[in-house]
C-alpha positions in Angstrom: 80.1 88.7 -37.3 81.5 90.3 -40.5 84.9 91.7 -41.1 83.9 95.4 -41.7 84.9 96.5 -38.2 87.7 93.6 -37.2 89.8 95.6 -35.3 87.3 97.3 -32.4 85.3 94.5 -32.1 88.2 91.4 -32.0 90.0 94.4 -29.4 86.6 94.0 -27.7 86.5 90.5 -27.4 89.9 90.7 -25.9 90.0 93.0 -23.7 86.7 91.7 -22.1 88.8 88.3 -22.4 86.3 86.8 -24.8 83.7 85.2 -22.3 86.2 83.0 -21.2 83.9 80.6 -19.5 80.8 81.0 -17.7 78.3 79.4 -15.5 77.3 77.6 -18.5 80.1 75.4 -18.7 79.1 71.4 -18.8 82.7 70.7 -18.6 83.5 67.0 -16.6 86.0 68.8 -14.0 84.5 72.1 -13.5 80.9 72.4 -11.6 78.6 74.8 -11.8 78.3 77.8 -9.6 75.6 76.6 -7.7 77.0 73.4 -6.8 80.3 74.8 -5.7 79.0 77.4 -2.9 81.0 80.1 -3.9 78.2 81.8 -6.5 78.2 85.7 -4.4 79.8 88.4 -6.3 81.0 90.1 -3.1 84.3 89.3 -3.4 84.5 91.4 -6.5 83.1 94.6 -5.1 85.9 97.6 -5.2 88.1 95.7 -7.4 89.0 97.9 -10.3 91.4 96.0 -13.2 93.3 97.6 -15.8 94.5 96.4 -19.0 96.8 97.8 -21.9 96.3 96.6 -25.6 98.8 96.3 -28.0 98.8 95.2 -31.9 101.8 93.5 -33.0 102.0 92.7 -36.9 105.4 92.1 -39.0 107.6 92.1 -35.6 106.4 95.6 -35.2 104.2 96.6 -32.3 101.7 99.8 -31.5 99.9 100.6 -28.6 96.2 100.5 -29.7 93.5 100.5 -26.3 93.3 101.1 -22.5 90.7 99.0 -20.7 89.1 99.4 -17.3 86.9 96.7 -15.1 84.9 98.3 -12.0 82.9 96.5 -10.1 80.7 98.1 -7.5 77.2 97.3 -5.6 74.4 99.3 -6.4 73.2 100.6 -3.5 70.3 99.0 -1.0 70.0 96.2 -3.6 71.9 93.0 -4.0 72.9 93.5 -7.2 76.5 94.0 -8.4 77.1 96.4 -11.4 80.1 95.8 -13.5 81.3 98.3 -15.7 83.8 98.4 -18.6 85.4 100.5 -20.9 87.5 100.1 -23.8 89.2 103.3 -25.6 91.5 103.5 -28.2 94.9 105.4 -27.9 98.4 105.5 -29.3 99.2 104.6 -33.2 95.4 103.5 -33.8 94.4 107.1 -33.2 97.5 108.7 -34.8 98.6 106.6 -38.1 95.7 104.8 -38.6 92.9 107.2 -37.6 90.7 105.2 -36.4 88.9 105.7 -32.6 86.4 103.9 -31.0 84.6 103.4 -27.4 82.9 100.7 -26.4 81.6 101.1 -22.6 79.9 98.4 -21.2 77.5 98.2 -18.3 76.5 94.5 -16.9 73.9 93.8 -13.8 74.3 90.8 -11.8 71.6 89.5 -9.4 74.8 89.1 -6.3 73.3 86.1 -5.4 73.4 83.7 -7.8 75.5 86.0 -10.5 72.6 86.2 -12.7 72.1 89.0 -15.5 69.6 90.8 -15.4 70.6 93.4 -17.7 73.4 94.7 -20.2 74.0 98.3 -21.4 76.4 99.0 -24.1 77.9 102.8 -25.8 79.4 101.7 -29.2 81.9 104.7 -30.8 83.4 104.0 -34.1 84.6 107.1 -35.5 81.6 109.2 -36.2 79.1 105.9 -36.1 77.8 106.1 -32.4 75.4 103.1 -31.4 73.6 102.6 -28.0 72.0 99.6 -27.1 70.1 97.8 -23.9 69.4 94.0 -23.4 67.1 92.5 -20.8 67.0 89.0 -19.8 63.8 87.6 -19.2 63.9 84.0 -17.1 60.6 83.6 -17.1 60.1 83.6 -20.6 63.1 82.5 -21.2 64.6 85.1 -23.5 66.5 88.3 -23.9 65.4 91.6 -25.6 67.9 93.5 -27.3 67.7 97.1 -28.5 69.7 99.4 -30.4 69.5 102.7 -31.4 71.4 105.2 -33.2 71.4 108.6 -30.7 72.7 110.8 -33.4 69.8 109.8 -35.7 65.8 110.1 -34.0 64.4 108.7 -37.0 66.2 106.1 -37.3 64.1 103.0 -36.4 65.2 100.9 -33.1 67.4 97.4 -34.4 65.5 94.8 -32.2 66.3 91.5 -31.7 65.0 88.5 -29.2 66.6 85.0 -28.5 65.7 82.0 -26.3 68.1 81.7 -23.6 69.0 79.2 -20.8 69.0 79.7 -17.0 72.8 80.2 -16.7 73.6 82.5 -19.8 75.6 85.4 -19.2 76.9 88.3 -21.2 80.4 88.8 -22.4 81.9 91.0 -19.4 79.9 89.2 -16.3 81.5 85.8 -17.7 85.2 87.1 -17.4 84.0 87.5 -13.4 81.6 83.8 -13.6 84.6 81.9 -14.1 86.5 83.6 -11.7 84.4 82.0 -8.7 84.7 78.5 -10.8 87.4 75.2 -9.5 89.3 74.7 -13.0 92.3 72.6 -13.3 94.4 71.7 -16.2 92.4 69.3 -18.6 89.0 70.9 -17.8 86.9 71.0 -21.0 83.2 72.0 -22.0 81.4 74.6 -23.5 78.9 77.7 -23.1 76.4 79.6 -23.8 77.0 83.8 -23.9 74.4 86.8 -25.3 76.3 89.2 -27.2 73.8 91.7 -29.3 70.8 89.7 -28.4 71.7 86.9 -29.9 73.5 83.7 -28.2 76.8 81.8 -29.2 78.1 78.5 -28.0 81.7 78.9 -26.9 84.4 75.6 -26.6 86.9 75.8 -24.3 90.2 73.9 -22.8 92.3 74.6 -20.0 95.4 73.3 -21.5 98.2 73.6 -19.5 100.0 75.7 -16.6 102.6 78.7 -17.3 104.5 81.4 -15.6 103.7 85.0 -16.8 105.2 88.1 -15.8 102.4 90.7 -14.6 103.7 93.9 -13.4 101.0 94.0 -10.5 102.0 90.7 -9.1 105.6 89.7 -10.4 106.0 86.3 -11.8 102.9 84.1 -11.3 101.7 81.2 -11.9 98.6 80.7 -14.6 96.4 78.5 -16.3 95.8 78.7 -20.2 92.8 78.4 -21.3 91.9 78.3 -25.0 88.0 78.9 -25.8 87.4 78.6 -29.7 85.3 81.9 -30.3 86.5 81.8 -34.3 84.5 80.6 -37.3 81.5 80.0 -38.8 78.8 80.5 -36.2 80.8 81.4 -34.0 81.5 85.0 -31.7 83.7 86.1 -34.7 83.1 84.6 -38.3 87.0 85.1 -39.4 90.1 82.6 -38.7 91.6 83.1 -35.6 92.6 82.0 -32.2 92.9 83.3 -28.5 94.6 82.2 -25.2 94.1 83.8 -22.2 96.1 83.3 -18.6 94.5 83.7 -15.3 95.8 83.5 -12.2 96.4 79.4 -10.7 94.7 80.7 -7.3 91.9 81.2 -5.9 91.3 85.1 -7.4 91.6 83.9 -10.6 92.2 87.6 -12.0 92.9 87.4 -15.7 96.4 88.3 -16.7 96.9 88.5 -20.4 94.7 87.6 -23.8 96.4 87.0 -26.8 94.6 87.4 -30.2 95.8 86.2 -33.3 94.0 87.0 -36.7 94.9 87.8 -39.9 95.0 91.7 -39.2 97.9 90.7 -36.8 98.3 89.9 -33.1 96.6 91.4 -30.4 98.1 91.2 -26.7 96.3 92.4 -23.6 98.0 92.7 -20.3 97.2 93.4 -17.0 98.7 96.9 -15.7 97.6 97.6 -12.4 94.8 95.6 -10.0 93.2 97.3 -7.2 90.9 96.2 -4.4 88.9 99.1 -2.4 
């Protein structure tokens, strides 16, 4: 990734908690989904999550994006459809004038929390992009396309990549993990398609922590650290993020903190609801 749009897309990986970990993972203490019998997205149908982003830089901090997780079923099918969307607000809208929304649209076979599909509306400032990748297991590959809706003649951007039985795109992951055993010391990495192409992603869950949520108080968490900066890597810059889920069974993801060389970006957890 280049640096010519750092602050939407390191927001994005944030706020969709940077693929965490997935069903990819070939970690020694964590299994995969299929082994551990808890692979059904049921459990997140209804559940809506909430998240506000803030840029801190110099000591001095600005409200910059408002994200939103659904997940839903789409109906007579067994497929779960999760959407999210990621809009700018506050001091990035009025000092810096800069808005963007990214909405994202990911469906799961409910099953075994496959992807079958990912949809993706990209808004920065007057550049509008919309784009569609389909994951084909049988040939092993995804097709991505994007197009530019404000521009008919402008020729589709198309991309394919080989891809492995347990990829996953960057918003199903945050909910893969969630149905995964992980414990402090669990390491391994992961595959994830982002734009049709595919990035291995590091990770460690490094310790246990308290963190004040303002849905559920004082809790418990485990920190995990996936290395998602570099060459290669989901963003080419210097960086590093933690993120905090939930020591529990839910798993619900808490906070992400990003730190780059633009300055630090913190995503919390404002409200959680389950239908």
């Amino acid at each position: 990734m280049s640096c010519r749009k750092p602050i939407p897309r390191i927001f994005a990986a944030g706020v969709a908690l940077v693929v965490l970990l997935s069903v990819a993972v070939l970690s020694t203490n964590a299994q995969p989904l299929a082994q551990t019998g808890r692979g059904s997205g049921q459990m997140f149908v209804g559940e809506t999550l909430t998240y506000d982003g803030k840029l801190s830089r110099l000591k001095i901090g600005w409200s910059i994006a408002d994200l939103v997780f659904r997940a839903t079923k789409q109906p007579d099918t067994d497929r779960l459809v999760i959407r999210g969307e990621a809009v700018s607000q506050g001091t990035l809208l009025k000092l810096l004038r800069f808005s963007f929304v990214q909405e994202y649209e990911s469906l799961l076979s409910m099953s075994d929390f496959q992807i079958l599909k990912t949809t993706k509306h990209d808004v920065q400032k007057q550049r509008v992009r919309d784009s569609e990748a389909v994951f084909d297991y049988g040939a092993r590959s995804v097709t991505y396309v994007e197009t530019d809706p404000k521009d008919a003649t402008r020729p589709p951007r198309r991309i394919a990549s080989e891809i492995a039985p347990d990829v996953l795109d960057m918003v199903s992951a945050i909910y893969a993990v969630r149905l995964m055993p992980l414990d402090v010391g669990t390491r391994g990495e992961f595959d994830v398609s982002d734009s049709g192409l595919v990035y291995n992603v590091p990770f460690a869950v490094t310790k246990r922590e308290r963190q004040s949520t303002l849905p559920f108080g004082k809790v418990t968490c485990l920190r995990v650290e996936p290395d998602i900066f570099g060459p290669g890597r989901l963003i080419e810059q210097k960086g590093k993020m933690v993120i905090w889920m939930t020591d529990d069974a839910r798993h619900v993801p808490v906070r992400a903190e990003v730190t780059t060389e633009f300055g630090k970006v913190n995503i919390k957890l404002e409200a959680y609801k389950k239908d």
